[in-house]
NUNU-725589 format. One line per 5 residues: number of its first residue (from 1); their letters; for each residue x, y, z of C-alpha. Coordinates in Angstrom, 1 decimal. Each point is the difference from the previous one (the first is absolute). Example, Ala and Ser with C-alpha at 12.3 -4.5 7.8 and 13.67 -1.06 7.14 Angstrom:
residues 2
1	as	12.3,-4.5,7.8 | 1.4,3.4,-0.7
end
This chain:
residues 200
1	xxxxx	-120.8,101.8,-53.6 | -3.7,-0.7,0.4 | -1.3,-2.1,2.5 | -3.9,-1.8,0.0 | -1.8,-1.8,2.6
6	xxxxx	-2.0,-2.5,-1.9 | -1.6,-3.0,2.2 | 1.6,-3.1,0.4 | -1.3,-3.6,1.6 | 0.9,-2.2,2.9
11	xxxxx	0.0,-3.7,0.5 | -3.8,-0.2,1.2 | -2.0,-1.6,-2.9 | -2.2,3.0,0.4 | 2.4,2.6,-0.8
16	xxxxx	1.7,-2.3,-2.1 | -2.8,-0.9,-2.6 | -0.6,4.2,-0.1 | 3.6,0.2,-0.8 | -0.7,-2.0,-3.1
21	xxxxx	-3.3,1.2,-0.9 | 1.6,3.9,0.2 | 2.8,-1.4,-2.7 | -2.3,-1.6,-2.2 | -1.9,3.6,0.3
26	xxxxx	2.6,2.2,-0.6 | 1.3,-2.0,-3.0 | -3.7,0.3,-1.3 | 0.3,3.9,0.5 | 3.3,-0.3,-1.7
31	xxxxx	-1.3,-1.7,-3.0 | -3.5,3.0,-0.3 | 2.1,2.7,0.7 | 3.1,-1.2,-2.6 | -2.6,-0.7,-2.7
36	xxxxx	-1.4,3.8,0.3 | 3.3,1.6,-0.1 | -0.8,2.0,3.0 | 2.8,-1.4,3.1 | 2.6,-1.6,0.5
41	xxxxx	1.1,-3.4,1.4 | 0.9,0.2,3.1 | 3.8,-0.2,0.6 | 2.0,-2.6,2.2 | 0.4,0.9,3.3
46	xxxxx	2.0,-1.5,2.9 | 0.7,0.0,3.7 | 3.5,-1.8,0.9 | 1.9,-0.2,3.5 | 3.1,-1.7,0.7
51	xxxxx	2.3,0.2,3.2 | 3.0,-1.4,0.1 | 2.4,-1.5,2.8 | 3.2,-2.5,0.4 | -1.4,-3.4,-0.3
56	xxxxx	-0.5,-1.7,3.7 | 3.1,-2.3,1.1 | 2.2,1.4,-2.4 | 3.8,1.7,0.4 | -1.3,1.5,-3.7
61	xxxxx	-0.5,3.6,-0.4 | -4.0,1.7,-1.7 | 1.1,2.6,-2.9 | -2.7,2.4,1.9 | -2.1,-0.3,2.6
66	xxxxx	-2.2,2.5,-1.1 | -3.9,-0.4,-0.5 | -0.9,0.7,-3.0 | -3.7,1.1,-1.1 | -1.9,1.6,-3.0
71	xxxxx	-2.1,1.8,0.3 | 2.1,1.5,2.9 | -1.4,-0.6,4.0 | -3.4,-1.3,-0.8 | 1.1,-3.4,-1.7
76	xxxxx	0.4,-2.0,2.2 | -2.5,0.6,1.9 | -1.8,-0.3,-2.9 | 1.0,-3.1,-1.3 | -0.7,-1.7,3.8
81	xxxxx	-3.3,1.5,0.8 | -3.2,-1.7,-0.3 | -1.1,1.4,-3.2 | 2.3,1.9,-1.8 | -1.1,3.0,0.1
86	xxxxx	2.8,2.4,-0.6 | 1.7,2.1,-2.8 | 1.7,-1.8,-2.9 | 2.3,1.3,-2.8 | -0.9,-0.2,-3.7
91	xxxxx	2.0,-0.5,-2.8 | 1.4,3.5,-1.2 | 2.8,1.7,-0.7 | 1.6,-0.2,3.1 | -0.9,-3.7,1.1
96	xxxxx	0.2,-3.2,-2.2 | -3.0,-2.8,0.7 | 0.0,-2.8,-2.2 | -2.1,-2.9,1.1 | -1.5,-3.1,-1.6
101	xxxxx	-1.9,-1.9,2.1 | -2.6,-2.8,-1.7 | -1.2,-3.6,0.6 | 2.7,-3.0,-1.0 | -2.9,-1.2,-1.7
106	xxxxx	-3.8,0.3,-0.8 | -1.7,-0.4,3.2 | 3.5,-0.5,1.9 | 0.3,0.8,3.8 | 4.0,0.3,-0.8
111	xxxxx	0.7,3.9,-1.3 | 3.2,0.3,-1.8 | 0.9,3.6,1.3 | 3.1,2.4,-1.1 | 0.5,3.4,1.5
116	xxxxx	2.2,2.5,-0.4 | 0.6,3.6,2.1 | 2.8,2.8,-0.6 | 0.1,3.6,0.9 | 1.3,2.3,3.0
121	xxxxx	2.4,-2.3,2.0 | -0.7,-2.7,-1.6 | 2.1,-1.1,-3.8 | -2.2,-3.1,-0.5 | -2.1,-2.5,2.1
126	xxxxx	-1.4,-3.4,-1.4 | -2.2,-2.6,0.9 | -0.5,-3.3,-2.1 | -1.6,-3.4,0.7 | -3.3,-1.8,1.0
131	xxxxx	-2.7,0.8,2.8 | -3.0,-1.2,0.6 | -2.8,1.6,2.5 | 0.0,-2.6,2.5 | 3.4,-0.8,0.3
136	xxxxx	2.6,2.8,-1.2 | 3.0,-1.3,-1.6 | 3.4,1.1,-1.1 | 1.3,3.0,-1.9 | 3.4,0.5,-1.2
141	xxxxx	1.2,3.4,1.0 | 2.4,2.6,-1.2 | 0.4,3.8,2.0 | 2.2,2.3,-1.1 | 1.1,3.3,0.6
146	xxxxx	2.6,2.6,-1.2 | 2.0,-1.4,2.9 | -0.4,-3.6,0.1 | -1.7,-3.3,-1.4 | -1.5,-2.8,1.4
151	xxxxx	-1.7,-3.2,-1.1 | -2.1,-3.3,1.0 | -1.7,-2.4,-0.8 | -3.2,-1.9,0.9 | -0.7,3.1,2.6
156	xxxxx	-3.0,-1.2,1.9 | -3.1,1.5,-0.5 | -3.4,0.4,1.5 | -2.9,1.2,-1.8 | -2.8,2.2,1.3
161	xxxxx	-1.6,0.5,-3.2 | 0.3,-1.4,-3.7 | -1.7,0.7,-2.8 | 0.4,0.4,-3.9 | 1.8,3.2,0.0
166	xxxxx	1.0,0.3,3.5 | 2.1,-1.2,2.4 | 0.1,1.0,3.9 | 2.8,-2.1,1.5 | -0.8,0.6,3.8
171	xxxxx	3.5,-1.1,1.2 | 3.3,-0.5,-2.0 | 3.3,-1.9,1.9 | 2.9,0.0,-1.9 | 2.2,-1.7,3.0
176	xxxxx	3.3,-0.6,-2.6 | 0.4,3.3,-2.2 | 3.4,-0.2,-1.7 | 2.0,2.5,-1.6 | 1.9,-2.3,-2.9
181	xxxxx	3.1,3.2,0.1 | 0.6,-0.5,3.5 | 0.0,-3.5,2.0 | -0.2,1.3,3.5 | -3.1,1.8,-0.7
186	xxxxx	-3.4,-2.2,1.1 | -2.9,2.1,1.5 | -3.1,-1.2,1.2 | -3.1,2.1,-1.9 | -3.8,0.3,1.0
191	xxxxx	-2.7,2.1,-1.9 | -2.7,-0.3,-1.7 | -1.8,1.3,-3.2 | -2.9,1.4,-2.0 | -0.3,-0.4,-3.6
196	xxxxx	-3.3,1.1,-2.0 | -1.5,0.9,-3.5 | 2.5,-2.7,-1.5 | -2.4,-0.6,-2.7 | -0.3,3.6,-1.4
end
């Protein structure tokens, strides 16, 4: 597993507008470097954290109440610090990133964004819907594991950071996760999430 600390952005229209200008950048890197045959793209990379409980004022039983984060004890503080700065996981052998994150439309403020995450504990996350910058907005969500499966959608989200490419989801509340094989199962799931590179 290798883990990289690239820079991220935060709300602030400061750090925001460097956000973008360092992804229009690299992507101009990108496109040098591919044309002289001398790197390599870089790969998708992802921070993800979700814990998990029973759901409040329920008699309903939480298939785990475990906390679950890749990479491992840094990401969530991570994902909930002021900038980001913290390691990620890439896209390897041992951990799947698939991203696509891109604008609904030409100069649209809505980003149609899917994400997907699977390695150590974790069989398969995924993440599907519309956000905008300004005001989040809902992903459907399915987590998974060897041991269990759980699903939801129209999870509310709030966005730090959007950007063709990349996604930094700031704060994720899944308060109704379901587990379709077993009725009495409802937990109550808060995280959050990184996504970048989605455009490599």
């Amino acid at each position: 597993m290798q883990l990289v600390k690239p820079p991220f952005a935060t709300r602030s229209s400061r750090v925001r507008n460097r956000f973008v200008f360092l992804a229009a950048a690299a992507a101009a890197a990108v496109g040098l470097t591919a044309g002289c045959g001398d790197e390599k793209s870089p790969p998708k990379q992802a921070v993800f954290w979700l814990g998990l409980n029973r759901a409040a004022g329920t008699t309903t039983s939480c298939s785990s109440l475990e906390n679950f984060q890749i990479p491992a004890e840094t990401a969530r503080a991570t994902i909930i610090s002021a900038d980001a700065q913290g390691p990620r996981v890439e896209d390897d052998s041992d951990n799947l990133v698939e991203c696509d994150v891109r604008p609904a439309s030409s100069g649209s403020a809505v980003f149609n964004v899917s994400l997907r995450y699977s390695g150590g504990p974790i069989g398969n996350f995924s993440a599907e819907g519309e956000l905008t910058l300004a005001d989040g907005g809902a992903l459907d969500v399915s987590f998974n594991t060897g041991e269990f499966g759980l699903e939801q959608a129209d999870c509310t989200a709030t966005v730090e950071a959007l950007a063709p490419g990349a996604v930094w989801v700031k704060a994720l509340r899944c308060q109704n996760l379901r587990d379709d094989s077993s009725p009495g199962i409802q937990c109550d799931g808060q995280g959050g999430l990184i996504f970048e590179n989605c455009d490599r």
